[in-house]
C-alpha positions in Angstrom: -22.1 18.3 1.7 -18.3 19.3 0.7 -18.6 22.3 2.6 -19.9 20.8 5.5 -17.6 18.4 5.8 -14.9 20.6 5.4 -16.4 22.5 8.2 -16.3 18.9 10.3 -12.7 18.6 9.7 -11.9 22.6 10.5 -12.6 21.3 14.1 -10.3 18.8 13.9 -6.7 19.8 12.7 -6.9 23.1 11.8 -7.8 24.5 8.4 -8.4 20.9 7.0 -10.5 23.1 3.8 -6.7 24.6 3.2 -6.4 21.0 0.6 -9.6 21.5 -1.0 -9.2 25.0 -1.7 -5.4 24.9 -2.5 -6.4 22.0 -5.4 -9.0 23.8 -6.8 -7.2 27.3 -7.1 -4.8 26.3 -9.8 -7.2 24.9 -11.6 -7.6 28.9 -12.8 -4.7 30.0 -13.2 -2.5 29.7 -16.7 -0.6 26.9 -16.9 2.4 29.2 -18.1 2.4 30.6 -14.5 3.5 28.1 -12.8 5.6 29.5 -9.8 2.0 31.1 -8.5 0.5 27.7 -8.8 3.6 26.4 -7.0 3.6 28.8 -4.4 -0.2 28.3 -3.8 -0.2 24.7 -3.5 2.7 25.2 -0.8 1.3 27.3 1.1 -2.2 25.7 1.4 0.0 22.3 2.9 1.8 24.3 4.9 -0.9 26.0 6.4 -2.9 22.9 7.1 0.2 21.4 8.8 1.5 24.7 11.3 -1.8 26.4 11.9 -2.6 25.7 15.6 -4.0 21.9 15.3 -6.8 21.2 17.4 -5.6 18.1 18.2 -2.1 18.4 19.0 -3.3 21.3 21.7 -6.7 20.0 23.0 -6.4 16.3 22.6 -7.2 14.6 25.5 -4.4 11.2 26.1 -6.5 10.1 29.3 -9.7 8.7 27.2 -10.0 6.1 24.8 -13.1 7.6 23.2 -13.0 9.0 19.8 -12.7 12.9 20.4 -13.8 15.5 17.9 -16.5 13.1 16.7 -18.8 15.5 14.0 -21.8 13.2 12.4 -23.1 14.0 8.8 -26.2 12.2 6.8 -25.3 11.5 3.6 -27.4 8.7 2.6 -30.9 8.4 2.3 -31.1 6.1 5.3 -31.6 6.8 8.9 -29.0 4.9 10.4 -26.3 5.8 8.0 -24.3 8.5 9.1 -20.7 10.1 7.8 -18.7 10.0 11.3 -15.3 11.7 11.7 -13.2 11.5 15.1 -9.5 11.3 16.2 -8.5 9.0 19.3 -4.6 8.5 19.9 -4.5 5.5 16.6 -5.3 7.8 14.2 -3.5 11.1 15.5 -0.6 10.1 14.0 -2.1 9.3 10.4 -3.0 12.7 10.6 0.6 14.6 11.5 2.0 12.7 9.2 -0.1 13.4 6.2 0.3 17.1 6.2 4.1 16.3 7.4 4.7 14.8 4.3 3.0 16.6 1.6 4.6 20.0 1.9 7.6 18.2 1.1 6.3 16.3 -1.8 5.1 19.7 -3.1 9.1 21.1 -2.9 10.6 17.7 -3.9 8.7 18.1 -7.4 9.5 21.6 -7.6 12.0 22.5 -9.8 11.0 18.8 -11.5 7.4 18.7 -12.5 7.8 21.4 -15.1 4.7 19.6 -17.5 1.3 19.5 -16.0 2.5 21.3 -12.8 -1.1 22.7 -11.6 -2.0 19.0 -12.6 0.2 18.2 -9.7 -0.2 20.2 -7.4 -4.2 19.4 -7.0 -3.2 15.9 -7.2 -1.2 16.1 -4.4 -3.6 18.4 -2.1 -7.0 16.1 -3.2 -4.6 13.5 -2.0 -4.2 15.0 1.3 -7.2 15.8 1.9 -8.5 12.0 1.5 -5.7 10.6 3.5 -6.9 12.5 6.5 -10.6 12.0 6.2 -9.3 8.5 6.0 -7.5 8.2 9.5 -10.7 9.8 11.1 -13.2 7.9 9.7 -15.3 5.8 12.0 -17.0 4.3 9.7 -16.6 1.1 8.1 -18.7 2.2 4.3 -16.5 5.7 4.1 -13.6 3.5 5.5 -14.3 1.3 2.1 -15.2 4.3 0.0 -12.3 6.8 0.8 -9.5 4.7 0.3 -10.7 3.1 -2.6 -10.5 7.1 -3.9 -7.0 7.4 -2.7 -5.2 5.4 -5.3 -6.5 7.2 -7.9 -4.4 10.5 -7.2 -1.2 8.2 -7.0 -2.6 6.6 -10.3 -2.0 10.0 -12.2 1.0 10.8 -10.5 2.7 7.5 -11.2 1.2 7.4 -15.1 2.2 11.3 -15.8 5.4 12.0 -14.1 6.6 8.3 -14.0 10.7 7.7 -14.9 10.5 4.7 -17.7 8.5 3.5 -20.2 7.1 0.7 -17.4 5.1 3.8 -15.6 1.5 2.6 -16.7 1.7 -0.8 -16.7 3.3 -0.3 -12.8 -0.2 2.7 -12.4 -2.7 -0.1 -13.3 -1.0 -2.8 -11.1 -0.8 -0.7 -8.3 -4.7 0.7 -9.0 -6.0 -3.2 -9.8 -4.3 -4.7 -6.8 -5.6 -2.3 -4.2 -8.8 -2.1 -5.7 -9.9 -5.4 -6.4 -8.6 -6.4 -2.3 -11.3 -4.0 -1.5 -14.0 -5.9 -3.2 -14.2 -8.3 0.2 -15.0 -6.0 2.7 -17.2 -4.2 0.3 -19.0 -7.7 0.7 -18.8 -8.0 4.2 -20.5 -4.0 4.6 -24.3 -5.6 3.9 -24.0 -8.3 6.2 -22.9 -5.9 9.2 -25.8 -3.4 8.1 -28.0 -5.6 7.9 -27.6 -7.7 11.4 -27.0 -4.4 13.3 -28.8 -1.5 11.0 -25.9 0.7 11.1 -22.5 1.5 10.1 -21.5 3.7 12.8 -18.0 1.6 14.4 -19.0 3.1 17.9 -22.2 1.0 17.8 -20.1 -1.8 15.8 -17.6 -2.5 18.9 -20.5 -2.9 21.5 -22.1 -5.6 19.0 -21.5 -8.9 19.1 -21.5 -11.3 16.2 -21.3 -14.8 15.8 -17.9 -16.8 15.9 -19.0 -18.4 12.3 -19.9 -14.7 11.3 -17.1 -13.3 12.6 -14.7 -15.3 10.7 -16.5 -14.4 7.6 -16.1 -10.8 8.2 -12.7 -11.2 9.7 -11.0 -13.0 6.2 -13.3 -10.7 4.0 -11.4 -7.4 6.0 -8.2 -9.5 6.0 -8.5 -9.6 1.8 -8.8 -6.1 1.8 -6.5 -5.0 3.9 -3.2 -7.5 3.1 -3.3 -6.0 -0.1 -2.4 -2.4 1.6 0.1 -3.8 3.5 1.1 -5.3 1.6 1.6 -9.4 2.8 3.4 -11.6 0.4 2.2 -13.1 -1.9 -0.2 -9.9 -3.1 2.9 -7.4 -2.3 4.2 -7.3 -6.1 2.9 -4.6 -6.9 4.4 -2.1 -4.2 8.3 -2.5 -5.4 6.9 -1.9 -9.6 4.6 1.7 -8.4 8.0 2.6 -6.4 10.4 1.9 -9.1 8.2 3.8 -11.7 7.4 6.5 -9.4 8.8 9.9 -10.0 10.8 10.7 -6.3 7.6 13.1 -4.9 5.4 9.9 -5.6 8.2 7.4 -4.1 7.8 9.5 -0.9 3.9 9.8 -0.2 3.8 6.4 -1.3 6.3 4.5 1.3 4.9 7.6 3.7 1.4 7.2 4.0 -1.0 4.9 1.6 0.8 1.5 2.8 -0.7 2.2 6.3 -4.3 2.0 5.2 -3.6 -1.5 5.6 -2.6 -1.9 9.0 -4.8 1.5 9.8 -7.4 -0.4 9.1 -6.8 -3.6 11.2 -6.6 -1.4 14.5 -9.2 0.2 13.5 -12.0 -2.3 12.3 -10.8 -6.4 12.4 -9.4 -6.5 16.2 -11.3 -4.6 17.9 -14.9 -5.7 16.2 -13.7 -9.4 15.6 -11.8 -10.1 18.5 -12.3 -14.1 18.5 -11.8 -14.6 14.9 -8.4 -12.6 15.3 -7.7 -14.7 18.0 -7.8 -17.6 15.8 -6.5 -16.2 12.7 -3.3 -15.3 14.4 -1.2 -18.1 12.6 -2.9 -16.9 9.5 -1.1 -13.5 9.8 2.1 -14.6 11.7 3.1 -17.6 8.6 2.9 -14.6 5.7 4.4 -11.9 7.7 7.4 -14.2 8.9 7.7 -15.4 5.1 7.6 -11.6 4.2 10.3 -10.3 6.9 13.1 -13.2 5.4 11.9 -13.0 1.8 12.4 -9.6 1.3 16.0 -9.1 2.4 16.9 -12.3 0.5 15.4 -10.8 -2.6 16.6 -7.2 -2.0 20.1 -9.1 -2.1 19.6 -9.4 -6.0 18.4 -6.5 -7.3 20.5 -3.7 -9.1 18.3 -0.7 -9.1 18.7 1.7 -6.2 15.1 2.8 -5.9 14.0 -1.3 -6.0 16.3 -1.9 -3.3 15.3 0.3 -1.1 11.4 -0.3 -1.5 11.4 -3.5 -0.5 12.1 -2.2 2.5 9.0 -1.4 3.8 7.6 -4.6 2.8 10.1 -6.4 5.5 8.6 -3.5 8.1 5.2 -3.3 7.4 4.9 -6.8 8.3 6.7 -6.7 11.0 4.0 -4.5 12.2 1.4 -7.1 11.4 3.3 -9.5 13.8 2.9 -7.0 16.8 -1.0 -6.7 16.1 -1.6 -10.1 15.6 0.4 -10.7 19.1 -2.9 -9.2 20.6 -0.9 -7.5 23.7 -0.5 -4.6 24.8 3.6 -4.8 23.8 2.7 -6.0 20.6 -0.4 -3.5 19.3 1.4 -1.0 21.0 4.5 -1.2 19.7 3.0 -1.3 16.0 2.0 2.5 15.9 5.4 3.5 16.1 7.1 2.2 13.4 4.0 3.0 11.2 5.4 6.6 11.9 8.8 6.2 11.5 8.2 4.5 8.0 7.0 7.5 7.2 10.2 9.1 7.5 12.6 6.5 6.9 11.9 5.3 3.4 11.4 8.3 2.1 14.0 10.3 3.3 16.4 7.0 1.7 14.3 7.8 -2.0 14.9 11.2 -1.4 18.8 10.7 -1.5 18.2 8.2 -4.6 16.2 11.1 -6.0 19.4 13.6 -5.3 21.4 11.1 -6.9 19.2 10.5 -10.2 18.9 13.9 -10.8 22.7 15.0 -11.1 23.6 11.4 -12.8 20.5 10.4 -14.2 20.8 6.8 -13.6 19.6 4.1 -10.6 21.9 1.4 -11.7 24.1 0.2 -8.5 26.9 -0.8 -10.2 27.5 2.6 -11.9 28.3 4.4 -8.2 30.9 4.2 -5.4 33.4 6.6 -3.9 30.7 9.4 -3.8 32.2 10.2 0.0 35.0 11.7 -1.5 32.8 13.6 -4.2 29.7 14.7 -2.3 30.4 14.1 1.4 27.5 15.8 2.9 24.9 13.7 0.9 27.0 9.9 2.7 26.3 11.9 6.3 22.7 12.8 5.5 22.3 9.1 4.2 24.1 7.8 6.9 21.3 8.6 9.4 18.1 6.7 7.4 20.5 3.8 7.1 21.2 3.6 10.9 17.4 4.5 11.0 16.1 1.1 8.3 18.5 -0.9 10.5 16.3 -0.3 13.4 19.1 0.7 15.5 19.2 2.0 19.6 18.6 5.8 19.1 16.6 6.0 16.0 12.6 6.0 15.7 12.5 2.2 14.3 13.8 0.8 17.3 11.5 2.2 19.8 8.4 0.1 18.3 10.0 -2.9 17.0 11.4 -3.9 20.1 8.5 -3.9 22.2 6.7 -6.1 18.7 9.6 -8.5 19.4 8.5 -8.9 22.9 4.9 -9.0 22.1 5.4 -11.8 19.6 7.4 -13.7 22.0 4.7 -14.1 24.6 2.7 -15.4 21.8 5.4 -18.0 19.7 8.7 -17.8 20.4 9.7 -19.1 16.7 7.8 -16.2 15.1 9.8 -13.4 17.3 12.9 -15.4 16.4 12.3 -15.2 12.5 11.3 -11.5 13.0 14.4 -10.9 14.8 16.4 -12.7 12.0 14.7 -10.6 9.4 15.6 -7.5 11.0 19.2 -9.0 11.0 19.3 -9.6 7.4 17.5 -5.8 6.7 20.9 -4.4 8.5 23.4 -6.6 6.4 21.5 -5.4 2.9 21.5 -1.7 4.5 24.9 -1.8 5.4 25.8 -3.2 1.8 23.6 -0.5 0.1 25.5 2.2 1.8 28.7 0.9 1.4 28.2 -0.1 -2.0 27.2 3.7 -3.2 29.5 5.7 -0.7 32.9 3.8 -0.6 35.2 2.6 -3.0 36.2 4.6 -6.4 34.0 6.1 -7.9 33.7 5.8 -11.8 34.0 8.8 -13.9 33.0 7.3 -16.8 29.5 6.9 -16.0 29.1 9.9 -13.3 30.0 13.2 -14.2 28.0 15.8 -12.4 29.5 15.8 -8.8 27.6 18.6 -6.7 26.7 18.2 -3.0 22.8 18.7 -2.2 21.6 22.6 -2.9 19.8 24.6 0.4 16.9 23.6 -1.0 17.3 19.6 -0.7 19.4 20.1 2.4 15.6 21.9 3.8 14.0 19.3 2.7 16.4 16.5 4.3 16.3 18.1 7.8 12.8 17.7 9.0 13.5 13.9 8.4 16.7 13.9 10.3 15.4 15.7 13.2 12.0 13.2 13.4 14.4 10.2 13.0 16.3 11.9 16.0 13.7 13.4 18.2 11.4 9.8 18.2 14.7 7.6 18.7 15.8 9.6 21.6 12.6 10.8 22.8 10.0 8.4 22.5 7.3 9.0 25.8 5.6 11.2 22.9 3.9 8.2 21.7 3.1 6.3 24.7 1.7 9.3 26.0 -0.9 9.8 23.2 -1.7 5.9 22.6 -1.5 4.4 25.7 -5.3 4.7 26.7 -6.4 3.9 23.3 -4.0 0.8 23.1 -5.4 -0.3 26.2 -9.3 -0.2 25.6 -8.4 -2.2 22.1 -6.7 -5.1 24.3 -9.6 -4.9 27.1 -12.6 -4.5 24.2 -11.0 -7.6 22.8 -10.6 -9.6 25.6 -7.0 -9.8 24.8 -4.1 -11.7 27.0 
């Protein structure tokens, strides 16, 4: 079955086997070689990311249809299929996934000396899930594979963690996401057994009752808010990021937070249209709480790396505001900021990492003045700042904007309190950076002043240039999405 699949997923974006057999190699191999290990691990991510993608050369913008589509039985049932496709939601999962994991692979380079194969398949079975995740179509592997996800980032957390809070903050963040699940694992039955299948193609020409609808609508909702996450259920995102070593702090803000909102484009708008229709203030009243309650509580924090992931809390929900607007301003404008979290968040933890690992400290009072003793690390940081603000230019503002307008048509006080939000996530930027780059800086507590090495600067660049390249050149995405955005507002019925 694993080989086949593999095979399934060749077809899709290049040699997709590349994460399986890059996690298993070092299995092999003596621990006290580690540089091979290294090497090989690297080299299987970066493989799967610049071999010629299918997708990125053949993939077809004008049709809504899922494209690439490969079936597999895997169940003893004739209606029960594994289906795999790509349409222009989930072709952005997919870049980003084997974006981000080469770099996790050289962020933890020189740092995860112990257990280093350990890490390395870790990170690649990681991969590998996260893509057969954004091209699942259906709804059973949709419940099974990202239930499978958090336990990578489990082990990575527990192992390589920074403080002695690591497992407590592994569980939460396993028992959180896991037990949200448990709902849409009870909803699965009920769809199979009005309609006898799970396949989501069949699911979206199907129609269920309203009262049934709502049922399966809250038990998705459940599952899903948790990912986000939505206040009140987000605790346990800002504990996993603190604990986190930086290479975990990167995939995490990067990729698993949008199985959440993945998940809502993919399976609770489109199949329950009505009940999203009247759920709508369900989502907007936690997301607006979300997008002021975070800055206000980032306001009082003192670690770096707790500052700064509370961040995507504030974001993420904006995004669930531009779904829930149920427009074509508001779905659409949600895919792009789903990206450019992906870059933004982590690029900020990378320059906490830089910081940690010359002083060894996160404490915000301990730094200032570092413009005058590492200036090209202020300019690198600079840009992710400008970039969490949402401002013109950068790849935030090209999808929040158009939410803003999206959630206008729909309530004019939500868009306002979004809009606020997004003021106050400037103001705490702005104080963040200010508060680590200017003023004097305090030799007493910081002694180890080195600019970042060629190696960190590599790292940094492919962030800059994405924040750059979506900000000032965004038709990329419309040009992918637009058909795909379209038939989700037309299949629901949308206004």
């Amino acid at each position: 079955m694993l080989e086949h699949l593999c095979e399934c997923y060749s077809d899709l974006s290049g040699p997709i086997p590349c994460p399986v057999l890059g996690s298993i190699t070092p299995l092999f191999i003596p621990n006290s070689r580690i540089r091979p290990i290294r090497l090989i691990g690297l080299c299987a991510s970066l493989i799967t990311f610049l071999y010629p993608p299918v997708p990125r050369i053949q993939f077809d913008p004008s049709t809504a249809k899922s494209q690439f589509v490969e079936s597999l039985r895997w169940l003893p049932y004739e209606n029960i299929h594994l289906y795999i496709g790509i349409d222009g939601l989930s072709l952005f999962f997919v870049i980003l996934t084997t974006f981000l994991i080469p770099i996790c692979i050289s962020v933890g380079w020189s740092g995860m000396r112990s257990y280093g194969k350990e890490y390395i398949t870790a990170s690649l079975i990681r991969e590998f899930l996260m893509i057969a995740v954004s091209c699942m179509l259906d709804p059973l592997l949709f419940y099974v594979l990202p239930e499978s996800v958090p336990i990578p980032m489990l082990i990575i957390i527990g192992v390589w963690g920074s403080r002695q809070r690591k497992i407590k903050a592994a569980y939460q963040f396993f028992l959180y996401t896991s037990l949200g699940s448990v709902f849409m694992l009870l909803a699965i039955p009920l769809i199979l057994l009005q309609t006898g299948t799970t396949d989501s193609q069949i699911l979206l020409t199907t129609e269920f009752s309203e009262r049934r609808q709502i049922f399966l609508w809250i038990a998705s909702f459940a599952s899903f808010a948790v990912k986000v996450p939505m206040v009140p259920v987000h605790i346990w995102l800002p504990e996993a990021h603190v604990e986190a070593p930086t290479a975990g702090s990167v995939i995490l803000a990067g990729i698993p937070s949008k199985l959440g909102t993945h998940g809502f484009l993919r399976f609770s708008i489109p199949m329950f249209p009505e009940a999203t229709l009247r759920s709508t203030p369900f989502i907007y009243t936690p997301s607006a709480i979300a997008i002021i309650y975070t800055p206000s509580t980032t306001s009082r924090q003192i670690d770096l790396k707790k500052i700064i992931a509370y961040s995507p809390v504030a974001h993420m929900n904006l995004v669930t505001i531009g779904m829930s607007s149920s427009n074509i301003q508001g779905i659409g404008g949600s895919i792009p900021p789903m990206s450019s979290h992906g870059l933004v968040p982590p690029a900020l933890f990378l320059c906490v990492g830089v910081l940690y690992d010359r002083h060894k400290t996160r404490l915000a009072r301990y730094y200032g003045g570092s413009v005058s003793t590492m200036p090209n690390l202020p300019t690198i940081s600079f840009s992710s700042t400008l970039a969490n603000m949402s401002s013109p230019g950068t790849s935030s503002f090209i999808g929040e904007f158009p939410i803003s307008v999206g959630a206008f048509q729909r309530n004019s006080l939500v868009a306002t309190l979004a809009a606020l939000g997004m003021i106050l996530g400037a103001a705490y930027s702005l104080w963040l950076y200010n508060r680590v780059v200017s003023g004097n800086f305090k030799p007493d507590f910081l002694h180890k002043f080195s600019d970042p090495n060629g190696r960190e600067v590599s790292i940094f660049l492919p962030f800059l240039v994405g924040l750059v390249r979506m900000g000032v050149h965004p038709k990329v995405f419309p040009d992918c999405m637009h058909t795909s955005v379209s038939n989700l507002v037309q299949h629901g019925k949308f206004h």
